[in-house]
KELOMI-989690 format. One line per 3 residues: number of its first residue (from 1); for each residue x, y, z of C-alpha. Coordinates in Angstrom, 3 decimals, always signed. Each point is the difference from the previous one (the first is absolute). Layout:
REM residues N
NUM) X:Y:Z ~ ...
***
This chain:
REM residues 61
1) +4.958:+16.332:-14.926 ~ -1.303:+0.246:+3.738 ~ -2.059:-1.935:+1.439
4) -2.935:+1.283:+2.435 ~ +0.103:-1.079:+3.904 ~ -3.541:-1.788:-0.520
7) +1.243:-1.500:-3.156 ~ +3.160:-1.384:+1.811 ~ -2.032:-1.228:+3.050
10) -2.955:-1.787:-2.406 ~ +3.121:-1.696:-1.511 ~ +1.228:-1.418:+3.166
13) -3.489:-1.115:+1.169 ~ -0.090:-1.952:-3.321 ~ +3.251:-1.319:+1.073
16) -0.942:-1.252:+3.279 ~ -3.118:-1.612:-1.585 ~ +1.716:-1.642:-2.441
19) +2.913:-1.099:+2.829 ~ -3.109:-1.541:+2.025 ~ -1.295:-1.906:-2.798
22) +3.277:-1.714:-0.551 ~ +0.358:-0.529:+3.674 ~ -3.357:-1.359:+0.077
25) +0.886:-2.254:-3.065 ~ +2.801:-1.602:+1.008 ~ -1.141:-0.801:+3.324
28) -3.081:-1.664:-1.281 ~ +2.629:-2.257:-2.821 ~ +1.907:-0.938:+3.354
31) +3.071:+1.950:-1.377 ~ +1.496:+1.054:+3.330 ~ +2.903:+1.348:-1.468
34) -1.579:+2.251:-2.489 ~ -2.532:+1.040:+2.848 ~ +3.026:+1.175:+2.260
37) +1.324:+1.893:-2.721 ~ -3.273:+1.298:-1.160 ~ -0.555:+1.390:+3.464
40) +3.458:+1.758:-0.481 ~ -1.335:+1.824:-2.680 ~ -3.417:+0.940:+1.546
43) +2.236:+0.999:+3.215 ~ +1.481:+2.556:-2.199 ~ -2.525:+0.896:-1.873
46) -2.112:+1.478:+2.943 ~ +3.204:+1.234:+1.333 ~ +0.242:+2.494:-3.410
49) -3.764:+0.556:-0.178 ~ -0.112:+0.933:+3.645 ~ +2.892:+2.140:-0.616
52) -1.860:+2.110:-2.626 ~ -3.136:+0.331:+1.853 ~ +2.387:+1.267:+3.064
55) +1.502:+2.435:-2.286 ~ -3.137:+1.422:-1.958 ~ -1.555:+0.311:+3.748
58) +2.651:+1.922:+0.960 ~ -0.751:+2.538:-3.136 ~ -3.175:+0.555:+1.082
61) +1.058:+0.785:+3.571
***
């Protein structure tokens, strides 16, 4: 089963948003350590989200 390019990139915003939210969250706990690594994930979250924006603009060209 494929999955659509707007499928895959309304996945990955969903990711990001739930990435912020936990960074949010455990910055307002005071848990630096899960912060830092919560920002790790959000860091690659937008990386693969920006990623498959790049590539379905790129289709379209």
């Amino acid at each position: 089963m494929n999955i659509s390019k707007s499928d895959r990139i309304a996945a990955l915003e969903i990711a990001c948003r739930a990435e912020r939210d936990s960074v949010e969250r455990a910055e307002r706990s005071g848990n630096c350590i899960a912060a830092a690594i919560n920002r790790n994930r959000l860091e690659k979250a937008e990386i693969r989200l920006s990623a498959a924006v790049d590539c379905r603009s790129s289709d379209h060209q």
